[in-house]
PDB file of N, CA, C, O and CB in Angstrom:
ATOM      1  N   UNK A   1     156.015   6.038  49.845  1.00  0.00           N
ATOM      2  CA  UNK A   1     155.567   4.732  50.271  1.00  0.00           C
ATOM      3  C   UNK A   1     154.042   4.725  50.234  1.00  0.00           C
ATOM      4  O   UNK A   1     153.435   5.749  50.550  1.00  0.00           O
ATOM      5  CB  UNK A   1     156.107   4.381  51.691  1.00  0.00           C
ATOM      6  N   UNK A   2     153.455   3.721  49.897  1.00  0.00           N
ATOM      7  CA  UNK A   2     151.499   3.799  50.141  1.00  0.00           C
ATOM      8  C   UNK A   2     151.458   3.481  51.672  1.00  0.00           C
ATOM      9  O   UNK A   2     152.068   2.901  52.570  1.00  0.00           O
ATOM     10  CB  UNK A   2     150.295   2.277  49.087  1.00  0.00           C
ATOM     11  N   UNK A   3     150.181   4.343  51.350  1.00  0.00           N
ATOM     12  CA  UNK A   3     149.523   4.545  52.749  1.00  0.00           C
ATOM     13  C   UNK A   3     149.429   2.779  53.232  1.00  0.00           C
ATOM     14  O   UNK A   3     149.523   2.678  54.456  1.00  0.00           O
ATOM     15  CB  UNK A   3     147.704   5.505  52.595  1.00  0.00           C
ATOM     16  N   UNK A   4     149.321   1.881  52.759  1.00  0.00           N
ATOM     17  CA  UNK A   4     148.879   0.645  52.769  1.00  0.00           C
ATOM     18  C   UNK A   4     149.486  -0.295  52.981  1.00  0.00           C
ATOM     19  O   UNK A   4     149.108  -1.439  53.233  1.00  0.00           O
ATOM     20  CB  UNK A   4     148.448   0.393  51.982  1.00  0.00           C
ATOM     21  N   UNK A   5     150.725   0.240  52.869  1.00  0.00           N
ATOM     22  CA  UNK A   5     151.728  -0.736  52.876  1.00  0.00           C
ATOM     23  C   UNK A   5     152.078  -1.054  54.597  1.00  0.00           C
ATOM     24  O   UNK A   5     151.980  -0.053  55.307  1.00  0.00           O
ATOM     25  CB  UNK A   5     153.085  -0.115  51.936  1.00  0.00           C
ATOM     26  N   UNK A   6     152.490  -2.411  55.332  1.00  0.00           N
ATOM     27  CA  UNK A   6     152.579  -3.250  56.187  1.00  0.00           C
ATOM     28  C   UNK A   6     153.493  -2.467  57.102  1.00  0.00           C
ATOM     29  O   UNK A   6     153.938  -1.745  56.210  1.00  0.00           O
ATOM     30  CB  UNK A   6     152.972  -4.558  55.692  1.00  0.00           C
ATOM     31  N   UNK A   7     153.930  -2.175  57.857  1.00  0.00           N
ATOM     32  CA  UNK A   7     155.106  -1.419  58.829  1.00  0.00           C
ATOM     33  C   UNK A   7     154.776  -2.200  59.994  1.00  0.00           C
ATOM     34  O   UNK A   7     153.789  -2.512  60.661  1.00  0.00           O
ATOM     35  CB  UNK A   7     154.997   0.417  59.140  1.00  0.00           C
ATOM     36  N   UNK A   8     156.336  -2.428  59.946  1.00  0.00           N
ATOM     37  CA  UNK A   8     156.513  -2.950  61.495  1.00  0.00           C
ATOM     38  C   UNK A   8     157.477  -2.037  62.454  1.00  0.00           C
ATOM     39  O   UNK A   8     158.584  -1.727  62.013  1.00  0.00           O
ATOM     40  CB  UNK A   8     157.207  -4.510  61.468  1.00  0.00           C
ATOM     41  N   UNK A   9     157.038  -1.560  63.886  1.00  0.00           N
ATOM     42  CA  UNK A   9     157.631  -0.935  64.171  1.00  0.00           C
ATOM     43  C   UNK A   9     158.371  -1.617  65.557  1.00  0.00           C
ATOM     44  O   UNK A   9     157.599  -2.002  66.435  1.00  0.00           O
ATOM     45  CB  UNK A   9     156.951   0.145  64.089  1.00  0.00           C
ATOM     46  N   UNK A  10     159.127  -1.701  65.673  1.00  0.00           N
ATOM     47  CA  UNK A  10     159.870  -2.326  66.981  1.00  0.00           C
ATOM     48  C   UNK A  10     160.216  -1.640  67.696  1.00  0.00           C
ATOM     49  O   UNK A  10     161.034  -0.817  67.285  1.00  0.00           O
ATOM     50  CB  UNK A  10     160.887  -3.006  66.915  1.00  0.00           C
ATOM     51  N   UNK A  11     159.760  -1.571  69.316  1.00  0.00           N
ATOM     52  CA  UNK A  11     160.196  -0.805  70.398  1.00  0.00           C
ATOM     53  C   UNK A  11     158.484   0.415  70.220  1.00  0.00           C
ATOM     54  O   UNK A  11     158.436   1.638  70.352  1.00  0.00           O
ATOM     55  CB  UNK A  11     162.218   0.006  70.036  1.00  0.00           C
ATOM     56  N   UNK A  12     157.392  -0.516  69.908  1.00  0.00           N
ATOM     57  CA  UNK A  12     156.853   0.706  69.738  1.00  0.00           C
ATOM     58  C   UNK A  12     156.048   1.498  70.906  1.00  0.00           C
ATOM     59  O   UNK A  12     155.171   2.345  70.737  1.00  0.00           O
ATOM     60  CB  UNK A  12     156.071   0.526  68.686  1.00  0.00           C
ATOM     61  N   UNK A  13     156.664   0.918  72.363  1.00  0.00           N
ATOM     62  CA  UNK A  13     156.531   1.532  73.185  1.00  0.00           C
ATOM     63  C   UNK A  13     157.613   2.638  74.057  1.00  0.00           C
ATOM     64  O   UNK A  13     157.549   3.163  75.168  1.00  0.00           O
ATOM     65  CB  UNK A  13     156.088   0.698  73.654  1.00  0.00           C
ATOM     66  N   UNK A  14     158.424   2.672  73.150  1.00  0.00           N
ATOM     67  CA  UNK A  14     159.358   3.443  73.796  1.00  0.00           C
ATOM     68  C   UNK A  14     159.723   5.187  73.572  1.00  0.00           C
ATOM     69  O   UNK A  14     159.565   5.517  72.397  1.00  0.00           O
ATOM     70  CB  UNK A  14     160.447   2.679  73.498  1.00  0.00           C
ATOM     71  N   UNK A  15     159.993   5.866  74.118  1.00  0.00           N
ATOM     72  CA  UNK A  15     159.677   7.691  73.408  1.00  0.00           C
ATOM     73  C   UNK A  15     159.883   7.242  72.174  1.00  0.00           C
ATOM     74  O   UNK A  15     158.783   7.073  71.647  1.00  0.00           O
ATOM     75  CB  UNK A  15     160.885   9.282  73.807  1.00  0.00           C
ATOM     76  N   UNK A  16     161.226   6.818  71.065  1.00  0.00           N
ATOM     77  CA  UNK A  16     161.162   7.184  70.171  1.00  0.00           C
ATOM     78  C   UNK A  16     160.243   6.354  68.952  1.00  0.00           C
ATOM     79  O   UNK A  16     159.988   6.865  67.861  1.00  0.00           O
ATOM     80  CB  UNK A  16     162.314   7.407  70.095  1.00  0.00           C
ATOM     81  N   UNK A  17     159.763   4.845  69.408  1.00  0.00           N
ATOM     82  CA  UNK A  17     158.630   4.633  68.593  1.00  0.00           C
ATOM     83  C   UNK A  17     157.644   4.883  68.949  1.00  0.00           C
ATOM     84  O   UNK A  17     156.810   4.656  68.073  1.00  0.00           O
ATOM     85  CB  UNK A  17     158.445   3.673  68.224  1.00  0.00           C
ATOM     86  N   UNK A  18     157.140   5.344  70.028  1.00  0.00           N
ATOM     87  CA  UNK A  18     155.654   5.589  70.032  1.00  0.00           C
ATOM     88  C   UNK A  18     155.624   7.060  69.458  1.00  0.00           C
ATOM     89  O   UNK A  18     154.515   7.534  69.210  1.00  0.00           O
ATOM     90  CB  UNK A  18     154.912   5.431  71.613  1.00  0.00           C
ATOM     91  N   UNK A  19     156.692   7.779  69.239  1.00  0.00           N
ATOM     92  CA  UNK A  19     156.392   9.099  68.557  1.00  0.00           C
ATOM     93  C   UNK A  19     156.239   8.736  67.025  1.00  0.00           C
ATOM     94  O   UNK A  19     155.303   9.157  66.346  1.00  0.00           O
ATOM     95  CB  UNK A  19     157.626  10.252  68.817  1.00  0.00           C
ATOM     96  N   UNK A  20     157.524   7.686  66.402  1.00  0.00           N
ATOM     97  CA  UNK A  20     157.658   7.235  64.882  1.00  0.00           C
ATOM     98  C   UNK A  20     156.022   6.857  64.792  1.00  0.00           C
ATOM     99  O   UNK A  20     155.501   7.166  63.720  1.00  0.00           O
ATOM    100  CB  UNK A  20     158.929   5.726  64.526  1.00  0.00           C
ATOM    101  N   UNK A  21     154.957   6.084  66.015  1.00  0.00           N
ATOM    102  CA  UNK A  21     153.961   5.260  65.305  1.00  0.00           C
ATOM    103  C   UNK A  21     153.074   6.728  65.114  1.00  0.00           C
ATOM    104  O   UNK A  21     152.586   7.109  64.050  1.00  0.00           O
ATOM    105  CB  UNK A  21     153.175   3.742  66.282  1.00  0.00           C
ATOM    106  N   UNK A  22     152.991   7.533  66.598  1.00  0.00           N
ATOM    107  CA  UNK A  22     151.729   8.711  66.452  1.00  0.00           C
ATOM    108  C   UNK A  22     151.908   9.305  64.962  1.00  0.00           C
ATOM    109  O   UNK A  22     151.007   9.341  64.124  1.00  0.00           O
ATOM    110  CB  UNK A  22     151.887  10.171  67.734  1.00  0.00           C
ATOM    111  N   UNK A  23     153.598   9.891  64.726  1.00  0.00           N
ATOM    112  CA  UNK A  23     153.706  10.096  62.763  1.00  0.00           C
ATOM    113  C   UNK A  23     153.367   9.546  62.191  1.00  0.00           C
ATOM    114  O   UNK A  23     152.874  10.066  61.191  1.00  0.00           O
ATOM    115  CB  UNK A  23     154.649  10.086  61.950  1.00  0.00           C
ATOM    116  N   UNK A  24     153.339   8.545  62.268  1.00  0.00           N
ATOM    117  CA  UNK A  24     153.126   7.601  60.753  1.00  0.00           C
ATOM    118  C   UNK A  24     151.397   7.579  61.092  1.00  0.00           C
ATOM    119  O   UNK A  24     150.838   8.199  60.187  1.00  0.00           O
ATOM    120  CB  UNK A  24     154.145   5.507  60.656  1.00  0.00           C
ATOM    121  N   UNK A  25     150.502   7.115  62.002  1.00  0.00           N
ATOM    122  CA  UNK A  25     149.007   7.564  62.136  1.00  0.00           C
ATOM    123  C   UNK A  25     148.439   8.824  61.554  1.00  0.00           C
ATOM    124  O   UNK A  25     147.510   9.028  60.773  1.00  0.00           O
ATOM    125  CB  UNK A  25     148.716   7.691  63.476  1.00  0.00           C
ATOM    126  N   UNK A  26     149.508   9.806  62.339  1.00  0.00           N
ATOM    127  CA  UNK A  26     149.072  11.267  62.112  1.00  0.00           C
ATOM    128  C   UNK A  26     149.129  11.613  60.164  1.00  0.00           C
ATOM    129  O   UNK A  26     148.524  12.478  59.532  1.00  0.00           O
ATOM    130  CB  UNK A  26     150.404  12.412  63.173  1.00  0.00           C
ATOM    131  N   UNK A  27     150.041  10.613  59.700  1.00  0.00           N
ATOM    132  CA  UNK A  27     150.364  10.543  58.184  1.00  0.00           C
ATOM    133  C   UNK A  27     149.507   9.638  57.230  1.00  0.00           C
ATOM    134  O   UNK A  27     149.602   9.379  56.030  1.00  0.00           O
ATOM    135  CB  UNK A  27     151.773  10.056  58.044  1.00  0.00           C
ATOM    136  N   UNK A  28     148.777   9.318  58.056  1.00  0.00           N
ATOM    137  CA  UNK A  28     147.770   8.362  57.061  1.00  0.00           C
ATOM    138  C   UNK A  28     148.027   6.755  57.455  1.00  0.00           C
ATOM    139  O   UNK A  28     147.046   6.014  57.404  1.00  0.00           O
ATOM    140  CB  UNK A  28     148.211   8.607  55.197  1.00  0.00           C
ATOM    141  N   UNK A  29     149.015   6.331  57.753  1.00  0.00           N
ATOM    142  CA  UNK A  29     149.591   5.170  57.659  1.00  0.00           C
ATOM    143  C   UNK A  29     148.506   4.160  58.810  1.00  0.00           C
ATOM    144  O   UNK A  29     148.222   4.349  59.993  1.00  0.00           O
ATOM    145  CB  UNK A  29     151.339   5.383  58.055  1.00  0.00           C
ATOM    146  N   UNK A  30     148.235   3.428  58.164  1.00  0.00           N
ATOM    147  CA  UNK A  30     147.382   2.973  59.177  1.00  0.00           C
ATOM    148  C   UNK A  30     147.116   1.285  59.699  1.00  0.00           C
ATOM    149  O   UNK A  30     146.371   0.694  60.480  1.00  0.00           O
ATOM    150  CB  UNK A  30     146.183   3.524  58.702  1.00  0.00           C
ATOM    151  N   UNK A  31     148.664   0.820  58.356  1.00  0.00           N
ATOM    152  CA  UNK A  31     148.490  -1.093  58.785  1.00  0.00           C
ATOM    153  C   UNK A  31     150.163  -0.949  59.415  1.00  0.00           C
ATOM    154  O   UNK A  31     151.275  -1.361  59.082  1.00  0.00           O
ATOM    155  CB  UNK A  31     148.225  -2.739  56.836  1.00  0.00           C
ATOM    156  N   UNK A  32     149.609  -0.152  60.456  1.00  0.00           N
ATOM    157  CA  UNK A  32     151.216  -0.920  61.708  1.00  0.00           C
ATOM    158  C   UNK A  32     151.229  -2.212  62.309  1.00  0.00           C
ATOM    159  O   UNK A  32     150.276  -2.606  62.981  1.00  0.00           O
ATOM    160  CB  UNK A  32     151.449  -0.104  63.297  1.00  0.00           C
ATOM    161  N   UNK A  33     152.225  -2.878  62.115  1.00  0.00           N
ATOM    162  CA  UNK A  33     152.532  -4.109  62.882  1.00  0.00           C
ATOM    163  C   UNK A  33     152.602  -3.839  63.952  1.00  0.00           C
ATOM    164  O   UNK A  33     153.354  -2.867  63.870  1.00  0.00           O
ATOM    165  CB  UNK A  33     153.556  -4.795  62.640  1.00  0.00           C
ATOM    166  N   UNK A  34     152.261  -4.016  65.561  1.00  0.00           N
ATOM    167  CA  UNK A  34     152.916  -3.852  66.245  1.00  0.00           C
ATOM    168  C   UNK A  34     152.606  -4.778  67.601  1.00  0.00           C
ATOM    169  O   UNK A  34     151.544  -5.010  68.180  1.00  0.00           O
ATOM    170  CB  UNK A  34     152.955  -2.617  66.223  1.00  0.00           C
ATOM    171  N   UNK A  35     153.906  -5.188  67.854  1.00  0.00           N
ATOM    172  CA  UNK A  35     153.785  -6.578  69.043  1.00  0.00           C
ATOM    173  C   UNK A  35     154.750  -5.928  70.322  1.00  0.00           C
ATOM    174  O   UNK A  35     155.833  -5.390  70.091  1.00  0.00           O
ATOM    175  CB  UNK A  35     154.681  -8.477  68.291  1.00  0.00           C
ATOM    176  N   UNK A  36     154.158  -6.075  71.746  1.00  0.00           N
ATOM    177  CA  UNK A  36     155.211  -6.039  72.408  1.00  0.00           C
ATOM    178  C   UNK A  36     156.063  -7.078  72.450  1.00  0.00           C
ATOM    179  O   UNK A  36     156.174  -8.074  71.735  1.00  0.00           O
ATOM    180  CB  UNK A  36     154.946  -5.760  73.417  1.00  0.00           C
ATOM    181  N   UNK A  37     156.873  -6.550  73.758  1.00  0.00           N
ATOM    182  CA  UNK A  37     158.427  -7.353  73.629  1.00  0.00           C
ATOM    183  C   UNK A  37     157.624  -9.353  74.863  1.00  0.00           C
ATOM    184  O   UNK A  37     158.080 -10.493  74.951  1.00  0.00           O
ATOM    185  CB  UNK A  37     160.473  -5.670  75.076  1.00  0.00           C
ATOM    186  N   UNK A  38     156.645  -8.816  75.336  1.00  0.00           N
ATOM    187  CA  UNK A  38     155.703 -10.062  75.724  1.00  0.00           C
ATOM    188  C   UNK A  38     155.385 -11.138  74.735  1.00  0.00           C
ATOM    189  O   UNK A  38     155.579 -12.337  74.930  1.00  0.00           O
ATOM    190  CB  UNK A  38     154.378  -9.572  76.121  1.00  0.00           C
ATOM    191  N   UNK A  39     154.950 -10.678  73.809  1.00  0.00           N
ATOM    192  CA  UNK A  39     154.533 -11.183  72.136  1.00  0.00           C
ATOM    193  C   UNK A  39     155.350 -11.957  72.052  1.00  0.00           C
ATOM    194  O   UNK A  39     155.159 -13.121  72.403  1.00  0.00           O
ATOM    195  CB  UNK A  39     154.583 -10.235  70.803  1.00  0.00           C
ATOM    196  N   UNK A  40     156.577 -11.496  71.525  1.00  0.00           N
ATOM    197  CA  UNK A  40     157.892 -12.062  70.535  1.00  0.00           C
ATOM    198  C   UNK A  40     158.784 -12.566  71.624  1.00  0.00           C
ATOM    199  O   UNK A  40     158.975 -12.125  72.758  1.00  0.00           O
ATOM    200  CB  UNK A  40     158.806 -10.762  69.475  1.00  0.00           C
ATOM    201  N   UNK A  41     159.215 -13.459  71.084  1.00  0.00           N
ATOM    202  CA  UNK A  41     159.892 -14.506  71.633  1.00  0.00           C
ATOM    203  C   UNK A  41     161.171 -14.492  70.644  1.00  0.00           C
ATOM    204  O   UNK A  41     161.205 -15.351  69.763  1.00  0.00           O
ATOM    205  CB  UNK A  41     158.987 -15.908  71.693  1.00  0.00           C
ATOM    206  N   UNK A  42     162.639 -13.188  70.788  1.00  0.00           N
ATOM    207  CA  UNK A  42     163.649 -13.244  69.978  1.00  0.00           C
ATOM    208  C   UNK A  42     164.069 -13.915  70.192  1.00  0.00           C
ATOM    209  O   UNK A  42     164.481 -14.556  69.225  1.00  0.00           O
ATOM    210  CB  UNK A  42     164.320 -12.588  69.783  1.00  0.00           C
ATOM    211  N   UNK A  43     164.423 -14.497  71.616  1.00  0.00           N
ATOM    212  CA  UNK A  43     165.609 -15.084  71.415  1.00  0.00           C
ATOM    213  C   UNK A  43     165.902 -16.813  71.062  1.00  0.00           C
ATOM    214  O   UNK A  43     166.782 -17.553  71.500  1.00  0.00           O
ATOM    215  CB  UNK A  43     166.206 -14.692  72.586  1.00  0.00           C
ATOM    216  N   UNK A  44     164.897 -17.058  70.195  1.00  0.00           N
ATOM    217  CA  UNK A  44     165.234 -18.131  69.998  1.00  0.00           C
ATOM    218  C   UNK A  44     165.166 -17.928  68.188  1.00  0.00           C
ATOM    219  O   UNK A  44     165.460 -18.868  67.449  1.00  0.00           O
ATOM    220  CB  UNK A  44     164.305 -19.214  70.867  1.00  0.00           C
TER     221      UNK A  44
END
């Protein structure tokens, strides 16, 4: 995948995404999407 490419990560406060985001940082990756669950408004 390029380093460049857009990722969105959902839940990225929780153990297992905030570990997926520190990897993907620690990997170069550096255009994460990331909104809490305050942000987004699913259920509509």
């Amino acid at each position: 995948m390029d380093k460049k490419s857009k990722i969105y990560v959902a839940g990225h406060r929780g153990l297992a995404g905030s570990a997926l985001v520190r990897q993907l940082q620690k990997d170069g990756y550096n255009n994460l999407l990331l909104r809490s669950h305050a942000e987004l408004e699913l259920a509509d």
